[in-house]
BATOR-563203 format. One line per 5 residues: for each residue x, y, z of C-alpha. Coordinates in Angstrom, 1 decimal. Last residue first. Example, Ala and Ser with C-alpha at 12.3 -4.5 7.8 and 13.67 -1.06 7.14 Angstrom:
# BATOR-563203
13.7:-1.1:7.1 ~ 12.3:-4.5:7.8
//
This chain:
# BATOR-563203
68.5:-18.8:-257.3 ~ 68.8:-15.1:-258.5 ~ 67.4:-15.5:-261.6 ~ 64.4:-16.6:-259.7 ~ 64.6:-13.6:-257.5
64.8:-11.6:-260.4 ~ 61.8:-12.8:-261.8 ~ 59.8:-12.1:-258.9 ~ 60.7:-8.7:-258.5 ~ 60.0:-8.4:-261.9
56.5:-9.4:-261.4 ~ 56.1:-7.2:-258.6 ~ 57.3:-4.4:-260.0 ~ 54.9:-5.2:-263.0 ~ 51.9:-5.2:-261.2
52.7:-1.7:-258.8 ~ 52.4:0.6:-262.3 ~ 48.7:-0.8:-262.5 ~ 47.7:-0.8:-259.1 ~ 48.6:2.9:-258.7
46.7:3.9:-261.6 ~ 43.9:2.3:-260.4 ~ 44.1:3.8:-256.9 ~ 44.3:7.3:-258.7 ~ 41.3:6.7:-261.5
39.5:5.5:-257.7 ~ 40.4:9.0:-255.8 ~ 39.1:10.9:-258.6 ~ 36.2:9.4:-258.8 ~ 35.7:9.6:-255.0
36.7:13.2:-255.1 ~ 34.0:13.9:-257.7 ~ 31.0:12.0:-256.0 ~ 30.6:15.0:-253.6 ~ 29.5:17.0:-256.4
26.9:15.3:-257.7 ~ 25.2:16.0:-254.2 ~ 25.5:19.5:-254.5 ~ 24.0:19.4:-258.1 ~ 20.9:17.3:-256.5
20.9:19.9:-253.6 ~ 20.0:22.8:-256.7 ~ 17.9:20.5:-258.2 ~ 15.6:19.9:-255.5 ~ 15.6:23.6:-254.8
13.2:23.7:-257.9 ~ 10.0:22.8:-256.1 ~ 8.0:19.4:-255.3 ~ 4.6:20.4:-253.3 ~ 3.5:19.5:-250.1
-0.1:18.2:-249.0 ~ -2.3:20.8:-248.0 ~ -5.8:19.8:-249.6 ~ -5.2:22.6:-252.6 ~ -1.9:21.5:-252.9
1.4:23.1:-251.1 ~ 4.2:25.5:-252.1 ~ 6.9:25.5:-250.0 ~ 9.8:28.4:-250.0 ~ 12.3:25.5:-248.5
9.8:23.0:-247.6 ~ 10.9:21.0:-250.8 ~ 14.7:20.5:-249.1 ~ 13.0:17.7:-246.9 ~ 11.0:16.3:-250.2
14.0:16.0:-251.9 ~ 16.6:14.5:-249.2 ~ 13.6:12.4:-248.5 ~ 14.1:11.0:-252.2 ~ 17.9:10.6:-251.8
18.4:8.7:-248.5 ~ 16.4:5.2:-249.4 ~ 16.8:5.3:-253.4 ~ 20.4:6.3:-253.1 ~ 21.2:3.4:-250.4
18.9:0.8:-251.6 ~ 19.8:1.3:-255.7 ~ 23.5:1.7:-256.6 ~ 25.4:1.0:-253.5 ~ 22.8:-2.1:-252.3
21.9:-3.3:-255.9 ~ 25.4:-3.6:-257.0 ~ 26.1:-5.8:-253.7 ~ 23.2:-8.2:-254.6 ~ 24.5:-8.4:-258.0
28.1:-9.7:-256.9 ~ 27.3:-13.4:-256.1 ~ 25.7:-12.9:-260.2 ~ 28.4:-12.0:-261.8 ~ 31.1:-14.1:-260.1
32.8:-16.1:-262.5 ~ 33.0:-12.9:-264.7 ~ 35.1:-11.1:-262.0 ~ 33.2:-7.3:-261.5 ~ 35.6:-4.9:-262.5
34.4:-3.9:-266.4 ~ 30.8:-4.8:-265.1 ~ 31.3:-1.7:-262.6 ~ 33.2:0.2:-265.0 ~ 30.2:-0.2:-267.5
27.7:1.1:-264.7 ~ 30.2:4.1:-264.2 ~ 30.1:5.0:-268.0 ~ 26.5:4.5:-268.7 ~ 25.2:6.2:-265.2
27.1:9.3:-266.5 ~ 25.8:9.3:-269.4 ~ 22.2:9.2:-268.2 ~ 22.8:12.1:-265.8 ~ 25.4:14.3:-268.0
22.3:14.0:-270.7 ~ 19.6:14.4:-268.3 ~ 20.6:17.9:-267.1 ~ 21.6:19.1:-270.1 ~ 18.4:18.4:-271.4
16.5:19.1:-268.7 ~ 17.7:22.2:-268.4 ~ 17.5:23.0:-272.3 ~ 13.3:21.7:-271.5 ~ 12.9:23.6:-268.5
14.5:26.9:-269.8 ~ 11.6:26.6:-273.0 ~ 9.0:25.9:-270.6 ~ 9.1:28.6:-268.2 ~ 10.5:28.2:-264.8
14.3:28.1:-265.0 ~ 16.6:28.9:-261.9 ~ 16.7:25.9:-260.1 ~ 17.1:24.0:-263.8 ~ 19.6:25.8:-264.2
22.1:24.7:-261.8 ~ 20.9:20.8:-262.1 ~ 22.0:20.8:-265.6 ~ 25.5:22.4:-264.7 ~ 25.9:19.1:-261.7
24.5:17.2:-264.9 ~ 26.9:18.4:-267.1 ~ 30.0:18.2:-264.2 ~ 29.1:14.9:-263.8 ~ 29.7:13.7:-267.4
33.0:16.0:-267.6 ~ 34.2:13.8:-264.2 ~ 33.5:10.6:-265.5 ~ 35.0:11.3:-268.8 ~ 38.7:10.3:-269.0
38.1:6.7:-266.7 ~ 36.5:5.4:-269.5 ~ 38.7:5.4:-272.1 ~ 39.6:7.7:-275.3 ~ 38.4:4.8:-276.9
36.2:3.2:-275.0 ~ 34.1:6.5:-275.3 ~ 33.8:6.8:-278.4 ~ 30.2:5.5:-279.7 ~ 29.1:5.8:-276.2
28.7:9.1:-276.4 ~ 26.9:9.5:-279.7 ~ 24.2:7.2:-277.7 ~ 24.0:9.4:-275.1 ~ 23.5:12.5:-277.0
20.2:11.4:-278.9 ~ 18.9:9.7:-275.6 ~ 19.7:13.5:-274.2 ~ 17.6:14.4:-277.2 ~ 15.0:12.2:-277.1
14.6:12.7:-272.6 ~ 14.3:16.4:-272.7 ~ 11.9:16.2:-276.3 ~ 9.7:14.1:-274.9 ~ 10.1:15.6:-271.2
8.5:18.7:-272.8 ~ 6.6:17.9:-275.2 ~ 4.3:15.6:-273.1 ~ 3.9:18.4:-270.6 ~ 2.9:20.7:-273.1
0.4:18.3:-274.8 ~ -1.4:18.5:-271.3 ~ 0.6:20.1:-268.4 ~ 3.4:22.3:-267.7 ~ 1.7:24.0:-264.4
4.8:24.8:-263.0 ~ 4.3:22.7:-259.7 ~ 2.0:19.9:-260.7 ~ 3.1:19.1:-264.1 ~ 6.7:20.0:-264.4
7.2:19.1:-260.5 ~ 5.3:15.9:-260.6 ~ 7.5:14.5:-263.6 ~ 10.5:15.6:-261.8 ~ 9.9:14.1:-258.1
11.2:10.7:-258.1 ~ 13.8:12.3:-260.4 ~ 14.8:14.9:-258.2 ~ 16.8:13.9:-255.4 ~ 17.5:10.4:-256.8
19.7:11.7:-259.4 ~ 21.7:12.8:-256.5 ~ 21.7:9.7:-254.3 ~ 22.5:7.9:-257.7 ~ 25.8:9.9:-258.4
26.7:9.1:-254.7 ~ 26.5:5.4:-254.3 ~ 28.1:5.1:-258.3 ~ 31.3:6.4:-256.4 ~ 31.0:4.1:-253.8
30.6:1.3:-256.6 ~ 33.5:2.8:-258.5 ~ 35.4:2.8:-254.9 ~ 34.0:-1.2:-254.3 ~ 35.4:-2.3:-257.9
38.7:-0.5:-258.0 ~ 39.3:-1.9:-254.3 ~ 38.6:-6.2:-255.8 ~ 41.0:-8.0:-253.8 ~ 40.5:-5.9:-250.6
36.5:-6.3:-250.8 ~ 36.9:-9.7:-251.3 ~ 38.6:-10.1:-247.9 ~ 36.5:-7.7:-246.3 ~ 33.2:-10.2:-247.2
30.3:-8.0:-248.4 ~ 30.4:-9.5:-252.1 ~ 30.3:-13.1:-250.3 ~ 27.4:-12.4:-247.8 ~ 24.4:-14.5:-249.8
27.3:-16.8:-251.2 ~ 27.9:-17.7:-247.8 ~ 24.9:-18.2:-247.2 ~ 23.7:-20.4:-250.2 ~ 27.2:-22.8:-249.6
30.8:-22.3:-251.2 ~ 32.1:-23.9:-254.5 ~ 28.6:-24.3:-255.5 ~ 28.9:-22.2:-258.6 ~ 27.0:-23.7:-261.2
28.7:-24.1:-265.0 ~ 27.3:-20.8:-267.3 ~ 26.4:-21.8:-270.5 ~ 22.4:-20.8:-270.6 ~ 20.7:-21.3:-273.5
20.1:-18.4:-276.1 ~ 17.6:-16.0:-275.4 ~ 14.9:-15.5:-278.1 ~ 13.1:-18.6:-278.0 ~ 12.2:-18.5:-274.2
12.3:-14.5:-274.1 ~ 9.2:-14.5:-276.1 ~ 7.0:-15.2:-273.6 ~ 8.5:-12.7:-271.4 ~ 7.7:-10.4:-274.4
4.2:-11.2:-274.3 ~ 3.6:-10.2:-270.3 ~ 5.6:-7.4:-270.7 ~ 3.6:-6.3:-273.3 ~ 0.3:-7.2:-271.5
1.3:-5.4:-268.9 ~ 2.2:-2.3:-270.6 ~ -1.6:-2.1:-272.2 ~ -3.2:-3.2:-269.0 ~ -1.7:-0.7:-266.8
-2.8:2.2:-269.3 ~ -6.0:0.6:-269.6 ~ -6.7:0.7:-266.0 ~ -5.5:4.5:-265.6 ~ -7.8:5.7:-268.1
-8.4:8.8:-265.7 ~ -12.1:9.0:-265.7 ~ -13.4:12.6:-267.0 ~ -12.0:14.6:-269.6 ~ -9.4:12.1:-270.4
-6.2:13.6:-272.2 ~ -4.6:13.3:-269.3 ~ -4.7:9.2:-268.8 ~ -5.1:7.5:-272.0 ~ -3.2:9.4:-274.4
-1.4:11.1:-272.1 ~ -0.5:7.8:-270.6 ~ 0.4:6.4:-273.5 ~ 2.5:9.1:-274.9 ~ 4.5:8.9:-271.6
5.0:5.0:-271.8 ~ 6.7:5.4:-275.4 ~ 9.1:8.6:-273.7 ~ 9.7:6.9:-270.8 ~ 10.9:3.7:-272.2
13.2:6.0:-275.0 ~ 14.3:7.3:-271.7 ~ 14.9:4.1:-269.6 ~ 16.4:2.7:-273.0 ~ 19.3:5.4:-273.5
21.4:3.3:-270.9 ~ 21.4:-0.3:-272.1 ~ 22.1:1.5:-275.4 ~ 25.2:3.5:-273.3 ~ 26.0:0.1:-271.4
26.5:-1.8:-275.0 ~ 28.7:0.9:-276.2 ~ 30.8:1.0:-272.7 ~ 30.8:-2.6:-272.7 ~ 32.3:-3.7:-276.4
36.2:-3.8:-274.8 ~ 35.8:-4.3:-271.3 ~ 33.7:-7.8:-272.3 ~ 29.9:-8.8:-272.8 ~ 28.3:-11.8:-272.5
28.6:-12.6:-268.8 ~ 28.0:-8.9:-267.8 ~ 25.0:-8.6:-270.1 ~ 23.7:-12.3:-268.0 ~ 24.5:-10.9:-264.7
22.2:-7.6:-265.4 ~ 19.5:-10.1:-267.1 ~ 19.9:-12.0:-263.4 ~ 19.7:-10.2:-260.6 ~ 18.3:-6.8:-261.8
16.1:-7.5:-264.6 ~ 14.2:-10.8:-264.0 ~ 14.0:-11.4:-259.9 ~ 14.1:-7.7:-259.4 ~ 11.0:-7.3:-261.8
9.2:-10.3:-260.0 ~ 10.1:-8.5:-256.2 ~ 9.3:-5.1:-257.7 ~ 6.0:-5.9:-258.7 ~ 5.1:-7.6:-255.2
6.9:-4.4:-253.4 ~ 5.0:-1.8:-256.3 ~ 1.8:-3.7:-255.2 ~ 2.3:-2.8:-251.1 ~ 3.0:0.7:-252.1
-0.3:0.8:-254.2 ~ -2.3:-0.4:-251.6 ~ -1.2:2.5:-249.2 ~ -2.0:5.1:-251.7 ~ -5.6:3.2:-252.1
-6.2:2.7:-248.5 ~ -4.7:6.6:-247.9 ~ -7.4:7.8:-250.4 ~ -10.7:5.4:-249.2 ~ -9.9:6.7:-245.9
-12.1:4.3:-243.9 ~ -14.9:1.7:-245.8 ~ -14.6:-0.3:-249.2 ~ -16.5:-0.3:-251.9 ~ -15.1:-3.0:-254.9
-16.6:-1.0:-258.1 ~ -17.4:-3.8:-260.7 ~ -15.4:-4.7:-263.9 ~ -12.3:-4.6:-263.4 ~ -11.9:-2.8:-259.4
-11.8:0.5:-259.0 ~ -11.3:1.3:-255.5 ~ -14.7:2.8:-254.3 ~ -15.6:6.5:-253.0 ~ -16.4:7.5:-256.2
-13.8:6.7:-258.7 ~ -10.7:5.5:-256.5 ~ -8.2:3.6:-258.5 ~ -6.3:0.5:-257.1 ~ -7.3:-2.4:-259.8
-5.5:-1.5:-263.1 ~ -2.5:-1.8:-259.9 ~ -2.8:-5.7:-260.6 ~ -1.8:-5.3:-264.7 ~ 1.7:-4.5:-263.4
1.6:-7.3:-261.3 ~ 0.6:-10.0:-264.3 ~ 3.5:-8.5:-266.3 ~ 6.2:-8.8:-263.5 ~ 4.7:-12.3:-263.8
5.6:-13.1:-267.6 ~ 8.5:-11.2:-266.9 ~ 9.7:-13.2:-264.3 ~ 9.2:-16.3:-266.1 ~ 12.1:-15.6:-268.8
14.3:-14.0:-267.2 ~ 14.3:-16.6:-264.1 ~ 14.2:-19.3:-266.8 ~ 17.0:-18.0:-269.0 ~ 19.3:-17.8:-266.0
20.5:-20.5:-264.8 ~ 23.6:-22.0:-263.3 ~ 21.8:-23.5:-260.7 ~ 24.0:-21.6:-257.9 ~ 24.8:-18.9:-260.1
20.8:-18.5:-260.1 ~ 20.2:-18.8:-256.7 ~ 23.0:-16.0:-255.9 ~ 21.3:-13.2:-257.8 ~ 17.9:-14.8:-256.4
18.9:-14.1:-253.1 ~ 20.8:-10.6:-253.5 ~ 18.5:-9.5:-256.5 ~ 15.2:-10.0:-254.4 ~ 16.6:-8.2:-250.6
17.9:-5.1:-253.5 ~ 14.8:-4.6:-255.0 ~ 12.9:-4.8:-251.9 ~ 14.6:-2.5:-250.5 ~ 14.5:-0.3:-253.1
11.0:-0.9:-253.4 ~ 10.1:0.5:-249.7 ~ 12.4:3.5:-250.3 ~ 10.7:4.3:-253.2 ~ 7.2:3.8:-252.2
8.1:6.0:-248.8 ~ 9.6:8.7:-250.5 ~ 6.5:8.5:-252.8 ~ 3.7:8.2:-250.9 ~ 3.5:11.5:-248.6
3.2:13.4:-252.2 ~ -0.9:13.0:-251.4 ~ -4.0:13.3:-253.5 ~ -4.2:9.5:-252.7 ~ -5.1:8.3:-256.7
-3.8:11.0:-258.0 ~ -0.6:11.3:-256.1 ~ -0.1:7.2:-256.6 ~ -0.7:7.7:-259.8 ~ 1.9:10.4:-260.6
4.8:8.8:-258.5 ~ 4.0:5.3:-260.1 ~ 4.6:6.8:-263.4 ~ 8.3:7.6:-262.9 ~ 9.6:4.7:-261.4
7.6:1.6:-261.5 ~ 6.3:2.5:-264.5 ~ 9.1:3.3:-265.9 ~ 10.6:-0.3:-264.8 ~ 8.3:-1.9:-266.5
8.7:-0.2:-270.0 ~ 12.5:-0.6:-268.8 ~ 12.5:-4.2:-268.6 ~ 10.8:-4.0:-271.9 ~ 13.7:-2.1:-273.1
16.5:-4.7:-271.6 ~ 15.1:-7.9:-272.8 ~ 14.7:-5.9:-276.2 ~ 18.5:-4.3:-276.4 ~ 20.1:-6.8:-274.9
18.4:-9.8:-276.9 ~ 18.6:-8.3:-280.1 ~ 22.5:-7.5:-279.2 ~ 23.0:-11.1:-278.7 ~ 21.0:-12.4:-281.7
22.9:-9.8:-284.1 ~ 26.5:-11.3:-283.1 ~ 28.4:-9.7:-280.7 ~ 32.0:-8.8:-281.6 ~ 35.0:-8.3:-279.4
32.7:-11.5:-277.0 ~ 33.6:-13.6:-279.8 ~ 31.1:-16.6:-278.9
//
């Protein structure tokens, strides 16, 4: 395989392994957040849903991450957890309250106490189960295979598609649901919603077996299970690899501030400023095409002017993004906002998750998913959605039954955020720089010592 050039099967099986994933995954992250806060009437759920699924996220991909370089598989876990991320996804068709009972295919399921913190509390425990399958697929070992197939040469276009698919994701999975969820008069079609993207997960898992091609990775069992469970937190390895671990601190940060208000964006437009209906669809339709738009014209140059050359412009969009979309409130100012907002945000997360891959040592793609997951994921999704619901009772707006609104100063401390990530950047293009001229002293060093003798 020329790695320079990827053949039509490889890219086929980035592009629809990875925008299934991401069907599944916007469920998990964006839609989740609105059912669970009609389903408990309650915003109390989704700091804690997040947090609980980061970790669970990042527990699955550390384990299984290392399982599969120990087996040398991947294909199966891809493959198979799909199918079963699939089967979980269809699971939460069965958490909706209609009348005092959790709706449950095709007979009510009545069920005594708090019939609204039993369902919000039910649907935390499925987005763990879901999370674990989805972990086991997508994080640990699809993000090992990209890494394994790709090089630093075809990443940054390859991590800009992998990039643009949470959006187009969104965008498919938000006409669904307001098809079958808000345009409903009078029972949310929750269940069919959950049924439909299960059953397409479900399918394409199915197709993964022929599609993928089979594996040609050689086992690592050079050390044992738990000492490939701790490898990527070892000091040594963390001295050998510093470009790596900054770019991973650096990702840390970026995250925490997307996670300020993304958790809480779709709730915000709908709930807060009253966006709703065909409007609400329009509006993060046409936020999240364009910025898909802009991303993917990004990544068409960006290796070569280089990577390191447009971290800091990317932040600084979404740290400008952030700005006005604490000031906007009509639909128009939410929609450029979002734009700008989400196009330094997803591009951005394309050129730091390519450096990562650029840095991470092919041999160990998958010892080193655990530790991605743990700076990307469990820290930001842990600190940076009660960093949004904490700055929310600033000016607070509450629901009808008293529970706390989302409201525009999560953007504002989002752009604050973004900001301390620009020092780290800048630190890590230094450090490389410095690593790079200090090579060939070394070598000549070397050779003039030879000489010598």
């Amino acid at each position: 395989m020329n790695k320079n050039k990827l053949s039509l099967r490889y890219w086929s099986s980035f592009i629809f392994a990875g925008l299934i994933g991401q069907f599944a995954w916007a469920v998990e992250n964006n839609f989740l957040n609105l059912f669970v806060v009609d389903a408990s009437h309650s915003t109390m759920f989704i700091p804690i849903m997040t947090a609980a699924s980061a970790a669970v996220a990042t527990l699955t991909t550390i384990f299984i991450g290392v399982l599969s370089d120990r087996l040398g598989k991947r294909k199966i876990f891809i493959s198979c957890g799909y199918i079963v991320w699939g089967i979980t996804i269809i699971a939460f068709a069965f958490i909706m309250p209609n009348n005092g009972e959790l709706s449950y295919f095709p007979i009510g399921l009545p069920i005594t106490g708090n019939v609204l913190v039993i369902s919000g509390t039910l649907i935390v425990i499925m987005d763990c189960v879901m999370t674990f399958f989805g972990s086991t697929s997508n994080d640990a070992c699809f993000n090992a295979y990209v890494t394994e197939k790709t090089n630093n040469q075809v990443r940054t276009k390859v991590e800009s598609v992998l990039s643009v698919l949470p959006l187009l994701a969104i965008i498919v999975t938000l006409f669904l649901q307001s098809t079958l969820v808000r345009s409903s008069e009078h029972k949310p079609y929750w269940d069919i919603f959950f049924f439909m993207l299960g059953g397409i997960t479900i399918v394409s898992g199915i197709i993964f077996i022929f599609l993928l091609p089979d594996d040609q990775i050689k086992p690592n069992k050079s050390q044992s299970y738990a000492q490939n469970l701790v490898h990527g937190f070892k000091p040594s390895v963390i001295k050998q690899n510093p470009i790596l671990y900054l770019s991973l601190v650096g990702f840390l940060i970026f995250n925490m501030a997307v996670q300020v208000f993304s958790p809480y964006l779709m709730v915000y437009i709908e709930k807060t400023l009253g966006i709703q209906n065909e409007q609400f669809t329009l509006t993060i339709g046409l936020i999240l095409g364009i910025a898909s738009v802009l991303t993917v014209g990004f990544g068409l140059f960006v290796d070569k002017i280089g990577k390191n050359k447009v971290m800091i412009p990317a932040i600084a969009v979404a740290i400008v993004g952030g700005i006005i979309m604490f000031f906007v409130t009509n639909q128009i100012g939410v929609i450029l906002g979002g734009i700008v907002l989400f196009s330094g945000h997803v591009c951005g997360t394309a050129v730091l998750g390519a450096k990562i891959r650029d840095c991470t040592p092919e041999s160990e793609a998958g010892l080193l998913q655990g530790v991605r997951m743990v700076f990307v994921i469990l820290i930001p999704m842990v600190t940076g959605p009660y960093i949004g619901q904490g700055v929310s009772y600033i000016d607070a707006r509450y629901y009808e039954d008293g529970s706390l609104l989302p409201n525009k100063f999560v953007f504002l401390f989002a752009s604050i955020v973004f900001l301390f990530a620009v020092p780290v950047i800048i630190y890590m293009i230094k450090k490389e720089k410095e690593l790079a001229t200090a090579k060939p002293v070394k070598k000549e060093i070397s050779t003039a010592k030879h000489e010598k003798k």
